[in-house]
N, C-alpha and C positions, 0 to 999 in steps of 0.2 A: 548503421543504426544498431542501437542494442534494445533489448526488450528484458524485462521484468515480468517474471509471469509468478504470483505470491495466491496457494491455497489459503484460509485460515479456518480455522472452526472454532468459532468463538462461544463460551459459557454462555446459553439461554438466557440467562438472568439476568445476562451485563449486553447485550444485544444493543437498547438502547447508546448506552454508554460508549460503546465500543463505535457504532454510525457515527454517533457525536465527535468522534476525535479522528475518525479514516477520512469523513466525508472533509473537513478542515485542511487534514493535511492535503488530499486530491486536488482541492481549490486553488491553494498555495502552489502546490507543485507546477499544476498547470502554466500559472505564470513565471516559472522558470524559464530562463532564454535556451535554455537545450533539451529543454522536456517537450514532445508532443503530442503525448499523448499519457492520461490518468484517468483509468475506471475502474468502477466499482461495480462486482455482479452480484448477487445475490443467489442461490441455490433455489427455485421455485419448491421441491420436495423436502428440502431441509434449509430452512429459514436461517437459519444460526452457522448456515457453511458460505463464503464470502470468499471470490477471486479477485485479485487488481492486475491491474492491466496495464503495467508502462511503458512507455518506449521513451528512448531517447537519441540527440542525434550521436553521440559517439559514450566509451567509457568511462572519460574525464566528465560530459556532463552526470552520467546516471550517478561518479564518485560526489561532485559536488551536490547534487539533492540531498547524501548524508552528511553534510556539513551545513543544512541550515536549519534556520530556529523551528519552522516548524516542524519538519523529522526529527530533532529533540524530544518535540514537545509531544509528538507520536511513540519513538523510541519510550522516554518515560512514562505516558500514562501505556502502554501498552506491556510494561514490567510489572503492569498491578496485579493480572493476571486475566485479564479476562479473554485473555487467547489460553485456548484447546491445545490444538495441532496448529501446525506451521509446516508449508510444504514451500519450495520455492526453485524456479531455474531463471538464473543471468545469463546472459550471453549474448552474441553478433546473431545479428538477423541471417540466416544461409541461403 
């Protein structure tokens, strides 16, 4: 199993904006046949700081998640800027 652990601190402003297209792709993801697992946490003392949470069942699946449309469609609106910081570790479950 591999996991995906992604900090973001997303721009106050674009907060909205920014739910509107993670929450989308999570949904999609999910229904991926090697994906089992996509959350989304929210920071309680800073609203605007956002961890996700993925696993998958090996590397080749987590590689194919960035090969569909909707991680595109995240990749792109997520180049508009409304990401801060970006913190992130891949790797095998130990």
């Amino acid at each position: 199993m591999v996991n995906v652990i992604v900090i973001l601190e997303v721009d106050p402003t674009r907060v909205d904006e920014f739910l509107e297209v993670i929450t989308e792709n999570a949904r999609a993801s999910r229904e991926e046949p090697g994906c089992l697992r996509f959350e989304i946490n929210r920071q309680f003392e800073q609203p605007n700081l956002f961890a996700l949470s993925e696993s998958y069942v090996d590397q080749a699946a987590m590689e194919a998640h960035y090969q569909t449309p909707h991680f595109a469609v995240w990749r792109e609106k997520s180049a508009t800027g409304f990401i801060v910081k970006r913190w992130s570790v891949k790797g095998p479950v130990l």
